[in-house]
Structures are given as structure tokens and as C-alpha cells.
N, C-alpha and C positions, 0 to 999 in steps of 0.2 A: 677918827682916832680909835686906835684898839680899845678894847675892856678894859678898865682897868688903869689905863692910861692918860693922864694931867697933860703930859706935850710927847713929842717925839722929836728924837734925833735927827739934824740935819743928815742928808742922804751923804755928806764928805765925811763924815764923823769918823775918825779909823778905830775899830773896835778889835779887843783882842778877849780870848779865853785861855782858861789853861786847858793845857792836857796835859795826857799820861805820857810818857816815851813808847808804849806799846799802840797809842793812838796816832802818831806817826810810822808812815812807811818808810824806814831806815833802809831802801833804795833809791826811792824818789824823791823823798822828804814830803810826799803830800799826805793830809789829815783824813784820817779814814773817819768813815762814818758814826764811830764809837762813840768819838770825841762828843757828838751832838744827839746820842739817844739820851731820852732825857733818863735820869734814876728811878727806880720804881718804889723809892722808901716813899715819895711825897714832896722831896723837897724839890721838884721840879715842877711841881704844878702850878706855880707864878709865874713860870718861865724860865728860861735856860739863863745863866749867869754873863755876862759880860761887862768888859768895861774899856776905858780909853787909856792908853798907855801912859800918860803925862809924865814922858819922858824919865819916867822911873828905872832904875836899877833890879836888875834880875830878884836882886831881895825883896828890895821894897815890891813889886808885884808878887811875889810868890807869899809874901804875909798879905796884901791887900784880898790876894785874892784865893787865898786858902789854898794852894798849890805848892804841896811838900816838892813835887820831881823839877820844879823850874823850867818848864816845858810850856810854850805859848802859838796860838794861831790868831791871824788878825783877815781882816775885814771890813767890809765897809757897810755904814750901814744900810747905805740906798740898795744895794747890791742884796741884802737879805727883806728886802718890799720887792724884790722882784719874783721870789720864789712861792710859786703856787702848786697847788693840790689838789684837782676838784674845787671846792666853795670855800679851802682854807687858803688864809695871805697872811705869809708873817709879817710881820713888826719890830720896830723897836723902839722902848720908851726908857727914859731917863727911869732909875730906881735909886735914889744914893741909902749908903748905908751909914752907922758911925763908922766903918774898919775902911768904907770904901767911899768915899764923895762923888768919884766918876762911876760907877754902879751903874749896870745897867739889865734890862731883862729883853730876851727874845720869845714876843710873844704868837702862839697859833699850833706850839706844837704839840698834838694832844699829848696826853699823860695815861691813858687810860687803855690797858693791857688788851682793849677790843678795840684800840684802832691801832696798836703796832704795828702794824705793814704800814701804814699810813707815817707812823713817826720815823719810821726807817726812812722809807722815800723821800721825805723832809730831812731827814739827817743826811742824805746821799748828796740831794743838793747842796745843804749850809758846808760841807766838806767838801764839794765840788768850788765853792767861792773862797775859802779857805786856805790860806797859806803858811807857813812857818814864820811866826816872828820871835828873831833873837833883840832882846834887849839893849839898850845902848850899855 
């Protein structure tokens, strides 16, 4: 089990993030790699945010998951245990919050400004399994 990590998510689990409108390719519709560099304030050093959609409403996901633009990408989680880098493997473990019950964290992707090439290559991939999900 990763660091950090109590259990992990079944590999069917469908997980989604928010993004920007500018993290979508408004030709293709596929997620660019933005979407999944983690921030450099800090709050990404737990891991990158996601969660299960439980058939929520565009609102209710964009207050669950702190997403003013209502702009989402989904995923699976067995599919982000397959992307590797060198000695790194991500994860994914349940994290619930109060605001969020299905919370969840992507964990492996450094955070730390001397492996950024390294978090890009990882973000190329999590954006390569990544797809647009519009809300019910």
C-alpha cells in the first residue's frame, strides 16, 4: 500500500478531477497535462485531488470539489497503478473530507521543484488516461 495509505481503491472505481476550460484541448476535448501538475503552494504534497462522481449534478461537484469553472475529467483508478517512472508507481487511496465523503488522493507524483520533469512525465501520462466527464 502507498505511504500514507489505510486501503486503496478498487482498480473499477471511476474517478474524476476538476479542471480549468484552458486544461482542455477545445479541438479534441482531451486533458492536457496542466490539468495534473501538481501546484507549487504545497497543497499538492498529499497528493493530487480526486473523487467518484456519485452521480452528482454539475453543482453539487463543482462545491464538492472546489471547482468554480464546472469542468471535469474522469478515470479509472486501476488505469493510474499502471503508470510508472523510473522507481515511481502511482496510487490511489480513499482520503474523505467533511465537504467531500468520496475524496480521494493520487499518490507518487513528486511535488518538489527538482523533480519537475519528472511530475510533467507523470502528468503526460494521468492526461493520456483521462477523458472529459460531463455530468449527469
Amino acid at each position: 500500500m502507498p505511504e500514507g495509505c489505510q486501503s486503496v481503491l478498487p482498480d473499477q472505481t471511476l474517478l474524476i478531477r476538476g479542471v480549468r476550460l484552458k486544461e482542455i484541448n477545445q479541438q479534441t476535448r482531451k486533458i492536457k497535462k496542466a490539468a495534473f501538475i501538481p501546484r507549487r503552494n504545497g497543497q499538492d504534497d498529499d497528493g493530487l485531488s480526486v473523487s467518484q462522481p456519485a452521480d452528482d449534478s454539475r453543482e453539487r461537484l463543482m462545491a464538492r470539489l472546489s471547482n468554480a469553472e464546472g469542468f471535469f475529467c474522469k478515470f479509472q483508478a486501476g488505469t493510474v497503478r499502471t503508470i510508472e517512472e523510473g522507481t515511481i508507481r502511482l496510487d490511489v487511496c480513499p482520503f474523505p473530507t467533511k465537504i467531500d465523503p468520496y475524496h480521494a488522493l493520487i499518490k507518487g507524483v513528486p511535488t518538489s521543484h527538482v523533480q519537475a520533469a519528472l511530475a510533467t512525465r507523470l502528468a503526460e501520462k494521468l492526461a493520456a488516461i483521462a477523458s472529459e466527464y460531463v455530468p449527469p
